[in-house]
N, C-alpha and C positions, 0 to 999 in steps of 0.2 A: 385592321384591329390588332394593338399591340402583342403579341405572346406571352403569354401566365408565366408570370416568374415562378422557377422551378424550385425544389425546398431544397433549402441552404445546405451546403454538406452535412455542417455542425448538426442540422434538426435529421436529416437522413440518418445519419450515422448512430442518435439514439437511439431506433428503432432496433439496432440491433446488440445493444449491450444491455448487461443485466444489472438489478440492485440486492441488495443484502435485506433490511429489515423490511417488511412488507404490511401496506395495510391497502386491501383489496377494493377497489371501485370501478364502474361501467363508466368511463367520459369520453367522449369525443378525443382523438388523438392530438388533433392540432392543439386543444386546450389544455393538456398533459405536455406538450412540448413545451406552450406558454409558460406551466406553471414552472418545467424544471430550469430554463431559462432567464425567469425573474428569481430563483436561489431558494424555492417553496420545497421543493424536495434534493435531497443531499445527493441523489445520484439517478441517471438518466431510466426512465422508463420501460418495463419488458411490453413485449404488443405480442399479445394474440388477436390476430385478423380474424372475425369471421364472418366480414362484406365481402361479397362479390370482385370487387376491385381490389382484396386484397391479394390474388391473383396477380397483378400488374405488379412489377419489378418496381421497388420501390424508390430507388433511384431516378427514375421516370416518372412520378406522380407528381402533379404540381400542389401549392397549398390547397387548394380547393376540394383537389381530389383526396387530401388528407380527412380535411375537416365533415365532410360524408363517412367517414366509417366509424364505426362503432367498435371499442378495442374495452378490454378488458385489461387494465394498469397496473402494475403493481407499485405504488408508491414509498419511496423510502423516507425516514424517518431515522436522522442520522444521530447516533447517539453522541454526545457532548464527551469532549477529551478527558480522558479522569485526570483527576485534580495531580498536582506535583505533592511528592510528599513534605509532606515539614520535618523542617529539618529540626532535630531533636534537643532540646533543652531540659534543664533541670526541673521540677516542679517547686523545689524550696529556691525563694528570693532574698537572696542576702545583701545583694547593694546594689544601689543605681544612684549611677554616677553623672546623668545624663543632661546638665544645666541647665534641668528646668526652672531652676531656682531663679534663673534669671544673672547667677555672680556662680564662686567657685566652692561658695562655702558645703557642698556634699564633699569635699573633699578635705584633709588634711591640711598639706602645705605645700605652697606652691613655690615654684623655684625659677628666676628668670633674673634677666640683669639688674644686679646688685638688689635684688631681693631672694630669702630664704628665711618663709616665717608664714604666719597662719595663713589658710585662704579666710576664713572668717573673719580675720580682722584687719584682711585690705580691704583700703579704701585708695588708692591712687589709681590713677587714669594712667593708660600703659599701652604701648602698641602690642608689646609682646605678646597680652593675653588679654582675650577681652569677650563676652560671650554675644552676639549678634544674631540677627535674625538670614536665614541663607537660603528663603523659598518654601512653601510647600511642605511641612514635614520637615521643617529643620527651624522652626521658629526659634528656638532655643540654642543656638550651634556654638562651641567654643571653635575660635581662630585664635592659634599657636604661630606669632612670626618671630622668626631669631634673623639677626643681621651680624655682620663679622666683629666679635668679639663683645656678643652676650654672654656675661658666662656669672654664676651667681657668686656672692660674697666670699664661697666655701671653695670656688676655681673648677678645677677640672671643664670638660667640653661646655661646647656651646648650648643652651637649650632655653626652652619656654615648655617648663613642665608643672602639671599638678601630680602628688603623689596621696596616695592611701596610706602610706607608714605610719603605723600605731593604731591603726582601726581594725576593727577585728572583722569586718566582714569580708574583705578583699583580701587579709592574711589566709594563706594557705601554709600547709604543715602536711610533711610526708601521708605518702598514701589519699591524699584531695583531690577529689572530682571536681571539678568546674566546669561550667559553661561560661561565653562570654560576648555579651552579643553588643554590635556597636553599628555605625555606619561612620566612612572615612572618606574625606576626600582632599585631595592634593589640589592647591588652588592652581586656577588655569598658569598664575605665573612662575608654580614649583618646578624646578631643577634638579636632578638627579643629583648626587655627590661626584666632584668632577676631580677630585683628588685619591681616591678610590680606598675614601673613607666611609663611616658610618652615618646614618642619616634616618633615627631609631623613633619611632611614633609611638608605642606598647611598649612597656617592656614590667616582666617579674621580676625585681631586684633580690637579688641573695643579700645577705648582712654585710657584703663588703666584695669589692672587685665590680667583675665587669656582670651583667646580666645574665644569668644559667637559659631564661628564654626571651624572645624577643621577636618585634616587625619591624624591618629594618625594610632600607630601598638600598638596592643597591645601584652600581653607576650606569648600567644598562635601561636604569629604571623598572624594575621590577620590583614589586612587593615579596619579601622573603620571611620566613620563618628561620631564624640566627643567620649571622653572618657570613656574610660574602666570601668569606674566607674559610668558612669552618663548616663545609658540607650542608650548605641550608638547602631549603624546601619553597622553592617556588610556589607564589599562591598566583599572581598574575600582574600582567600591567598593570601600572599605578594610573590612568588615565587622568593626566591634570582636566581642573574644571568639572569631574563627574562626579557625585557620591556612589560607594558604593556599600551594601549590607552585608555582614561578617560576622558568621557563629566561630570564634575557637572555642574548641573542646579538648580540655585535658586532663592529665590524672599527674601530678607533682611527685617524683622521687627522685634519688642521687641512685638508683638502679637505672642501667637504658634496659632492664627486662619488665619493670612497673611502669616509670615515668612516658606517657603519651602525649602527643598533639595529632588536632586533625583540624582543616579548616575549610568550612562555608563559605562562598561567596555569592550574594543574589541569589542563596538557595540551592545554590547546587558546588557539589562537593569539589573544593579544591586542592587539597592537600590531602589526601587517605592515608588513617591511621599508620602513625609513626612511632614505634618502639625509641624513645634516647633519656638518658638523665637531665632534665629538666631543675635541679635544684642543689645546692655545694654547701648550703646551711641547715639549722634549722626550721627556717620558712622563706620564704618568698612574699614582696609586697607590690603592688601595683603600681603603678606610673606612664602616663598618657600627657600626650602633646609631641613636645621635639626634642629631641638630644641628639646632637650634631657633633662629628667631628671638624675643624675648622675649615670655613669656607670664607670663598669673598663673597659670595651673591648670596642674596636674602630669599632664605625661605618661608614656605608659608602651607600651614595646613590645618583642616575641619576635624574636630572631631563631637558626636553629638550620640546620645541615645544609651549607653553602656548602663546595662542589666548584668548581672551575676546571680544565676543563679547553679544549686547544687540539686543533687539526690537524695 
């Protein structure tokens, strides 16, 4: 007659660890092993013996000799992870920017090869900008592509931008809280800037020059907070092909002891609160898509979702 297979280490070796939250019952022990091995209780059983056979070395009992004794269990009941916090936004909603509309007309004016003029009153079909459907949660997505020497009617860099200029919910002015919430993704065939130029997706314009803040990539391919060249703020990989979710929060001044950024990503804090001057005017205005310093190879990038809200 074959030999009684002896209990597995893994069911032995419950018998002698303990659980945290407890709700007390009499069951058979083998059937308490059962349960904690099909995933019923979050952590292995306590056994008080008190058969006759719990004498025997329990290491030495087969299943059989298990399921004869009578154990008093303490069952855990594992409590569920607390939630991540949310990450904080404004309560007042002053623009949304986010193509639901189907075109660009939430916007201003849009700026791309040899166009600089309403989004509301394009009507031409265009590589450069064009709003598409990109999955799940992005049925609405604007794609921003610039190819070597997009550049609008008015000159300067390369881009495929919509701007907020002259709308007053995106204008900020000294001493402004904002929030700004978006999702962004670098299409699988985007390239870093390989001239170790600018390659600018957000940016706050000041009334003239170059952008007091901004999200730029630089050539290593990282998503930054200003330029590569001027002390920026690493948010992360730009991971081509991925969207990804981004709260910036700032406060606008030409002080770096008021003017703040801090930034979000997927929820969890990636840039902590940063003290700089953020503004060289009297305001600052929005502007999304791509602003390029000159390259040969064609870029291409998602943006979809942008809320602004304040306090």
């Amino acid at each position: 007659m074959a030999a009684e297979p002896a209990v597995p280490r893994a069911c032995r070796d419950l018998l002698t660890r303990r659980c945290a939250l407890r709700v007390r019952h009499t069951v058979p022990v083998f059937a308490a092993l059962v349960l904690t091995a099909g995933g019923h209780i979050a952590a292995p059983p306590r056994v008080a013996f008190d058969h006759a056979a719990a004498t025997r070395d329990p290491h030495e009992m087969t299943l059989s000799d298990l399921a004869q004794i009578e154990a008093e269990v303490e069952i855990s009941a594992a409590a569920p992870p607390p939630p991540a916090p949310a990450v904080p936004v404004g309560p007042r909603l002053l623009f949304v920017g986010d193509y639901g509309t189907g075109d660009f007309r939430q916007w201003g004016t849009c700026q791309w090869q040899n166009y600089n003029s309403s989004c509301a009153a394009r009507t031409q079909k265009t590589y450069s900008a064009s709003v598409l459907t990109d999955g799940p949660g992005h049925e609405t997505a604007a794609r921003f592509e610039v190819r070597r020497g997009d550049v609008p009617p008015f000159g300067g860099g390369e881009r495929a931008e919509v701007s907020a200029n002259g709308l007053a919910g995106p204008t900020v002015r000294e001493g402004d809280e904002r929030w700004y919430e978006f999702s962004l993704k670098f299409d699988a065939s985007y390239r870093p800037p390989t001239r170790g130029g600018y390659s600018i997706v957000m940016q706050w314009h000041a009334g003239s020059g170059s952008p007091p803040m901004h999200l730029d990539v630089d050539p290593r391919g990282r998503l930054i907070v200003w330029h590569s060249w001027d002390d920026p703020s690493v948010i992360g990989p730009i991971e081509p092909g991925t969207w990804h979710d981004y709260v910036v929060h700032a406060k606008f001044s030409r002080s770096d002891k008021v003017g703040f950024v801090e930034v979000w990503r997927d929820g969890v804090l990636a840039v902590p609160k940063r003290f700089r001057a953020n503004m060289r005017t009297d305001s600052n205005y929005l502007k999304m898509g791509l602003y390029r310093d000159t390259e040969d190879h064609t870029q291409i990038v998602w943006h979809d979702g942008l809320r602004i809200t304040a306090s």
